[in-house]
C-alpha positions as CSV (number, residue, x, y, z in Angstrom):
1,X,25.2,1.1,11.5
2,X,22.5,-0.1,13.1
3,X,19.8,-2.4,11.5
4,X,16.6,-4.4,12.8
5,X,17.2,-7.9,11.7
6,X,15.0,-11.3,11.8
7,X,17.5,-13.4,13.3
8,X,15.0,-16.5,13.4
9,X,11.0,-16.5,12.9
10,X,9.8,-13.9,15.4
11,X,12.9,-12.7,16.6
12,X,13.7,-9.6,15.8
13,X,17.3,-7.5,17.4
14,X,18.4,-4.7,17.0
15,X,22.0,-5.0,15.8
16,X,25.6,-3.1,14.8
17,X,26.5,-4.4,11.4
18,X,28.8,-2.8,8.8
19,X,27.1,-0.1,7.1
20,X,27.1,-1.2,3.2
21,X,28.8,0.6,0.4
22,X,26.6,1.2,-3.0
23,X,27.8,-1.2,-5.8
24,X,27.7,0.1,-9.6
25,X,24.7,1.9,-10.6
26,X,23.6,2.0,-6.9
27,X,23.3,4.6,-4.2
28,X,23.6,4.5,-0.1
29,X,20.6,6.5,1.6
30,X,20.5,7.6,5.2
31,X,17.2,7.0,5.8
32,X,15.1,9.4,8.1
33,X,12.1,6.9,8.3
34,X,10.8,4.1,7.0
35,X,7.6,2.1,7.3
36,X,6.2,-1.1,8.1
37,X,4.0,-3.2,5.6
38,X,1.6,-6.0,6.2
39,X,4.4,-7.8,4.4
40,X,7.0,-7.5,7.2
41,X,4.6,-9.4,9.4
42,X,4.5,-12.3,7.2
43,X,8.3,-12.4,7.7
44,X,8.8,-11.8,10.7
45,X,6.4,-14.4,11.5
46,X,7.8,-17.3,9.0
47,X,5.2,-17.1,6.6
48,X,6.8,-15.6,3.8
49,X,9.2,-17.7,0.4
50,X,12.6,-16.9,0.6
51,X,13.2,-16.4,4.3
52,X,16.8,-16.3,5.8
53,X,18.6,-15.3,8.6
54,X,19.9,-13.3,9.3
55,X,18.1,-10.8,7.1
56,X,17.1,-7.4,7.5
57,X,13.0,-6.6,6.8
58,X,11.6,-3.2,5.6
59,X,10.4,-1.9,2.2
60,X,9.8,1.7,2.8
61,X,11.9,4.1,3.5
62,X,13.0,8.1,2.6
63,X,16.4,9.8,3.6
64,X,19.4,11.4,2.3
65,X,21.7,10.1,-0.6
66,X,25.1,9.8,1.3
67,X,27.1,7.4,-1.4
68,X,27.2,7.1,-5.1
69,X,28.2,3.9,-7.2
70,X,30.1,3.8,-10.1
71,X,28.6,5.3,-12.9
72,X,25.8,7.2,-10.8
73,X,25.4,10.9,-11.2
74,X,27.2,12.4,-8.0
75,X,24.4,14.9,-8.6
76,X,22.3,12.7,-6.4
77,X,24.3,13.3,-3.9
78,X,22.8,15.2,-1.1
79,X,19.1,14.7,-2.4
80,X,16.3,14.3,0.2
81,X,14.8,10.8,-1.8
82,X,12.2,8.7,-1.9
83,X,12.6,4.6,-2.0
84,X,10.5,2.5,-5.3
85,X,10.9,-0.9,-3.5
86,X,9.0,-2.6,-7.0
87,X,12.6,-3.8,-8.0
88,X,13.0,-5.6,-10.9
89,X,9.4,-5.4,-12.2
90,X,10.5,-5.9,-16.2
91,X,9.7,-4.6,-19.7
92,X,5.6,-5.2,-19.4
93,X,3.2,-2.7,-17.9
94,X,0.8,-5.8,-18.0
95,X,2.3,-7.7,-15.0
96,X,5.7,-8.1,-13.2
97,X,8.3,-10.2,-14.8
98,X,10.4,-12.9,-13.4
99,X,13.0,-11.0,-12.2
100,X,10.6,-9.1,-10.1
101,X,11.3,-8.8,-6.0
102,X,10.1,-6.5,-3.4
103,X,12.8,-4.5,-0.9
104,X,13.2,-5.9,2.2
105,X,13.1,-9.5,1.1
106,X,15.9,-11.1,-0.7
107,X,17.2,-7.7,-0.7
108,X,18.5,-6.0,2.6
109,X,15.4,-3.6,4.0
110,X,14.9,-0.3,4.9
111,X,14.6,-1.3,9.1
112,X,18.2,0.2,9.1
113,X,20.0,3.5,9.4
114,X,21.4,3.1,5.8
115,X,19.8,0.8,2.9
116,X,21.5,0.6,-0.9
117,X,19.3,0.2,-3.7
118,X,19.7,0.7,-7.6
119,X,19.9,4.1,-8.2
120,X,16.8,4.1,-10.4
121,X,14.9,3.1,-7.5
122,X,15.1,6.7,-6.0
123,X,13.1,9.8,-6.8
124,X,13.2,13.0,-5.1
125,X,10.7,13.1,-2.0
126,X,7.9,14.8,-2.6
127,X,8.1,18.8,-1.2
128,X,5.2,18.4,1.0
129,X,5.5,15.4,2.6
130,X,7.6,14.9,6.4
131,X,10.4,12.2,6.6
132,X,8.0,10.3,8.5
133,X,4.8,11.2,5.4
134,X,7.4,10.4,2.6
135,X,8.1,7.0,4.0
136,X,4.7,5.6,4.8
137,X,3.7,6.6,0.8
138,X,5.9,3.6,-1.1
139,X,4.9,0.1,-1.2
140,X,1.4,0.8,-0.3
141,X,1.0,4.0,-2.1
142,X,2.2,2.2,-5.4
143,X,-0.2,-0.8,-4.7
144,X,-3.1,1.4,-4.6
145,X,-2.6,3.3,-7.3
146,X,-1.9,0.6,-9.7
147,X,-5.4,-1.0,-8.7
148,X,-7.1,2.2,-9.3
149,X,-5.8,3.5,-12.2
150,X,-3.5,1.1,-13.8
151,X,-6.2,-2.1,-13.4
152,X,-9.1,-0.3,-13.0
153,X,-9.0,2.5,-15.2
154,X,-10.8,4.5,-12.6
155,X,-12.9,7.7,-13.7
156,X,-14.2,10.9,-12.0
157,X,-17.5,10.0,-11.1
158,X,-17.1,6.3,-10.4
159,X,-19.1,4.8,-7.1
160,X,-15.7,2.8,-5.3
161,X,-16.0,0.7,-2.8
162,X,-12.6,0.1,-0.4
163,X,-13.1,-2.5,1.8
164,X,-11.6,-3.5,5.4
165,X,-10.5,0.2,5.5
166,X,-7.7,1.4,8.0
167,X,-4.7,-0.1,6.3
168,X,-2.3,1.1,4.2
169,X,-3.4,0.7,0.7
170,X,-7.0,0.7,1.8
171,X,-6.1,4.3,2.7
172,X,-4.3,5.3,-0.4
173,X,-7.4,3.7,-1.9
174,X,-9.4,6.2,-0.7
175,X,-7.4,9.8,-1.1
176,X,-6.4,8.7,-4.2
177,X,-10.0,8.0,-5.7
178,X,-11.8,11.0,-3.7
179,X,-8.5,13.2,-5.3
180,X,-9.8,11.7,-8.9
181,X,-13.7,13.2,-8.1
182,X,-15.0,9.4,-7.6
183,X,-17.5,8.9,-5.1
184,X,-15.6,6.6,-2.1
185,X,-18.0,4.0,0.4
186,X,-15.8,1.6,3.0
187,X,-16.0,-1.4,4.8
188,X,-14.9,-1.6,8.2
189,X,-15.7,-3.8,11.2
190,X,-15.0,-0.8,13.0
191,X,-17.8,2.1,13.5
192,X,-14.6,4.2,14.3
193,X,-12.7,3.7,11.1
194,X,-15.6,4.0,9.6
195,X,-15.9,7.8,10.7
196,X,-12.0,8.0,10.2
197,X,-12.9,7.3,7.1
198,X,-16.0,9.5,6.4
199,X,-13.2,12.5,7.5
200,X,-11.0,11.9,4.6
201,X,-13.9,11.8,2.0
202,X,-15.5,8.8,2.0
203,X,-19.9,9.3,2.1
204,X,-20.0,6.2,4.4
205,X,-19.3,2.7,5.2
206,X,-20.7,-0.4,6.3
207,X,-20.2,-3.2,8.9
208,X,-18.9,-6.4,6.6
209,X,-19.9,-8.6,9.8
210,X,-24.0,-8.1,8.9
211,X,-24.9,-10.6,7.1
212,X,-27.4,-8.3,5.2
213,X,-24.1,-5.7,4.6
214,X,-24.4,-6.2,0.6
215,X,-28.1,-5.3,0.2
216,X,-27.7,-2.7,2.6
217,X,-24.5,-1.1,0.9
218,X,-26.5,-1.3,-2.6
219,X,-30.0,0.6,-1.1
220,X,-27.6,3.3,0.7
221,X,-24.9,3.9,-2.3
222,X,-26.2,2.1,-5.1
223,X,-24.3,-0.6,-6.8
224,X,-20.0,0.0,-7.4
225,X,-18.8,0.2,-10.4
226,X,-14.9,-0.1,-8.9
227,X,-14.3,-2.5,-5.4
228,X,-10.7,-2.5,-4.5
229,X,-10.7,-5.6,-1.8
230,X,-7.4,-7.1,0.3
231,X,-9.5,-9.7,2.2
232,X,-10.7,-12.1,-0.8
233,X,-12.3,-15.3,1.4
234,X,-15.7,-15.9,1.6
235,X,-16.6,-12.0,1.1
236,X,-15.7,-12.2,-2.4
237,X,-19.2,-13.4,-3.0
238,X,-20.7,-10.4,-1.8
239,X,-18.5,-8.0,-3.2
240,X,-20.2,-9.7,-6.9
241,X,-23.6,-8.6,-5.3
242,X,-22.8,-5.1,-4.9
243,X,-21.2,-4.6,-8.4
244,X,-22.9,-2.5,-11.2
245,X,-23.1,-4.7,-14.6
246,X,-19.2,-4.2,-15.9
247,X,-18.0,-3.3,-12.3
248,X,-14.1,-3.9,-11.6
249,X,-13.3,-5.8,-8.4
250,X,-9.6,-5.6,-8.3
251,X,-7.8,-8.0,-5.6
252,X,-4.4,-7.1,-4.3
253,X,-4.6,-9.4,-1.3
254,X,-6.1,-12.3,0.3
255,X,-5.8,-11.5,4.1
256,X,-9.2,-13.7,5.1
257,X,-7.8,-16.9,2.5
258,X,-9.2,-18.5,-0.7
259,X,-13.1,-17.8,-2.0
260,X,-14.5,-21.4,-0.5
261,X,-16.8,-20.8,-4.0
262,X,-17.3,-18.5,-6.6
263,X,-20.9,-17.5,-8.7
264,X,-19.4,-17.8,-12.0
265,X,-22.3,-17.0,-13.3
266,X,-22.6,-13.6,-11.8
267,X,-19.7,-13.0,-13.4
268,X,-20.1,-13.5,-16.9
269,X,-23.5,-12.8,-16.9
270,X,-23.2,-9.1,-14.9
271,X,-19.8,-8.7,-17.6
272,X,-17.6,-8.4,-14.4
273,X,-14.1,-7.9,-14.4
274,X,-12.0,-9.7,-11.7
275,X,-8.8,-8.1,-11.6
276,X,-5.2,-8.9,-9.7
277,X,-2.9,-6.3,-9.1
278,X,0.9,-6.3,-7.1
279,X,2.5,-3.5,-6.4
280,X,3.1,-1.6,-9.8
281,X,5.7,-0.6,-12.8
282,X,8.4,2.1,-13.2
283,X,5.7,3.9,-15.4
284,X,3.0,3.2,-12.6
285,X,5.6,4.7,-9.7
286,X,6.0,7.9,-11.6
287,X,2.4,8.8,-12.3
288,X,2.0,8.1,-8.2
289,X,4.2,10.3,-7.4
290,X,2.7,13.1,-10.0
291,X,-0.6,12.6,-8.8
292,X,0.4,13.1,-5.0
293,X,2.3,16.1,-5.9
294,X,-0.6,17.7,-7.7
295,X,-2.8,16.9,-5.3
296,X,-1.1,17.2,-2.2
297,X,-2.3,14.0,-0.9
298,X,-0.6,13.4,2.6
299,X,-0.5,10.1,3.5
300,X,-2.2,9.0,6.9
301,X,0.5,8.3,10.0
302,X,-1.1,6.6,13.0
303,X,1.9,6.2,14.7
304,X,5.6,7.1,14.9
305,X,8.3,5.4,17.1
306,X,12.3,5.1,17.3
307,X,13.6,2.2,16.1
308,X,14.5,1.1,19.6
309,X,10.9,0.9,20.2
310,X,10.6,-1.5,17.2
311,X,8.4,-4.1,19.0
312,X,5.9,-2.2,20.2
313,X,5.9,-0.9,16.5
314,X,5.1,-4.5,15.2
315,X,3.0,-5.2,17.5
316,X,0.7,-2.5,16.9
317,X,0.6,-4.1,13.8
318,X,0.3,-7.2,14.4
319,X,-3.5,-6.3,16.5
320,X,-4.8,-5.0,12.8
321,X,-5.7,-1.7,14.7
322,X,-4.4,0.8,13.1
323,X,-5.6,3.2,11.5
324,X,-2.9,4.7,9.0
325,X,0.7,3.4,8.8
326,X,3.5,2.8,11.2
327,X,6.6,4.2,10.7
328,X,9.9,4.0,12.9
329,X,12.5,6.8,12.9
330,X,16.4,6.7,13.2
């Protein structure tokens, strides 16, 4: 088969390797689609624990169930199916245990025509979604919905604030929480995304580069009561400022670094709620997948390519311009 693989940092070939045979308990997909994650930047570019070559990136994915394992319903056989790449997460809903990985990293990725995974890592894909909708929804669709829901115990009605909108689970941030009735503002840098934005739901956005962006956030919108942020760095600050008293920031990445300081007393004395969230649970997959089905949220595709066409792919993502995920075909 063929498979994309990182043969040193920022090398990337497409090769012919033998196409794998599901183990017990696991099943071999030929996969329609998959996706590309922030995350397979970070490898491809060295900057991720674990790395080896040759290795073979990707954690999204949907296809068709080809092979069955010992002791796997033959059932699945056949089945049009959906990739969980949260492997291992463990017996807590509270946080991942140590046994917990993500697909695509040790594990052999989805940036190949055929990936094997446990077979309770497979759900059936969702009726309304394309190959190439189904596989843009995993990793980031998961993440999102965790934070919202699972960490932040979002309500119809809440005022949420998504920041540094156009990514993935920025996106999902924003269907998910305008599907739950709240009321969604965004961040961009971009007047653009911003209006991208404004077309899926959200009442508006602001510039994070102002450096008056917080005041003018709260005197537009009003204060947030949920702030789902990727960025951390110095903009945590201001993400305090624009919080209701018992507002919910929930961090599930740290794109612009480390706060350089932090108003602790903003924090206790406002009864804020600082929050960490990673991808998301068995429990927490299932409920996604419920909520997209009953809502019919489509997940956002900016732009589809072949797998031959793999480095323009990455480096679309690499300029942080997207709008919507990238997926390659096969």
């Amino acid at each position: 088969m063929r498979a994309l693989q990182l043969i040193a940092v920022n090398q990337l070939v497409l090769s012919e390797i033998e196409t794998p045979s599901p183990g017990k308990g696991e099943v071999r997909i030929r996969l329609k689609a998959a996706a590309l994650n922030h995350r397979d930047h970070w490898i491809k570019v060295g900057q991720y624990a674990g790395l080896f070559f040759p290795s073979t990136p990707g954690s999204d994915g949907a296809g068709v169930v080809d092979a069955t394992g010992e002791g796997v319903d033959t059932a699945w056989m056949g089945r049009e199916v959906i990739v969980n790449p949260s492997l291992g997460w463990g017996d807590s809903e509270h946080a991942q245990g140590p046994d917990f990985n993500i697909l695509g990293l040790p594990r052999q990725g989805t940036l190949a025509e055929s990936v094997v995974v446990p077979a309770a890592q497979v759900s059936p894909k969702p009726s309304h979604l394309s190959w190439e909708q189904a596989a843009a929804l995993p990793l980031a669709g998961l993440t999102a919905y965790r934070g919202l829901f699972s960490r932040a115990r979002l309500e119809s009605g809440d005022r949420v604030l998504v920041t540094g909108i156009g990514g993935g689970v920025a996106l999902f941030a924003l269907q998910f929480a305008v599907a739950a009735g709240a009321e969604v503002w965004v961040t961009s840098s971009s007047a653009e995304k911003i209006a991208q934005a404004v077309a899926l739901g959200a009442r508006g956005g602001f510039d994070y580069r102002q450096p008056d962006w917080a005041k003018s956030a709260v005197a537009a919108a009003g204060a947030f009561s949920v702030i789902i942020d990727g960025a951390s760095g110095s903009g945590l600050d201001s993400l305090l400022d624009v919080s209701v008293p018992g507002g919910r920031i929930v961090s599930y990445g740290a794109t612009r670094g480390n706060p350089t300081s932090l108003a602790a007393r903003k924090v206790f004395w406002r009864q804020l709620s600082l929050l960490g969230t990673t991808m998301g649970s068995p429990r927490d997959w299932a409920a996604m997948l419920a909520f997209v089905q009953r809502h019919g949220v489509v997940p956002v595709v900016c732009q589809t390519l072949p797998i031959e066409r793999a480095g323009d792919a990455f480096g679309h993502l690499e300029r942080n311009d997207q709008f919507g995920k990238v997926v390659l075909t096969f």
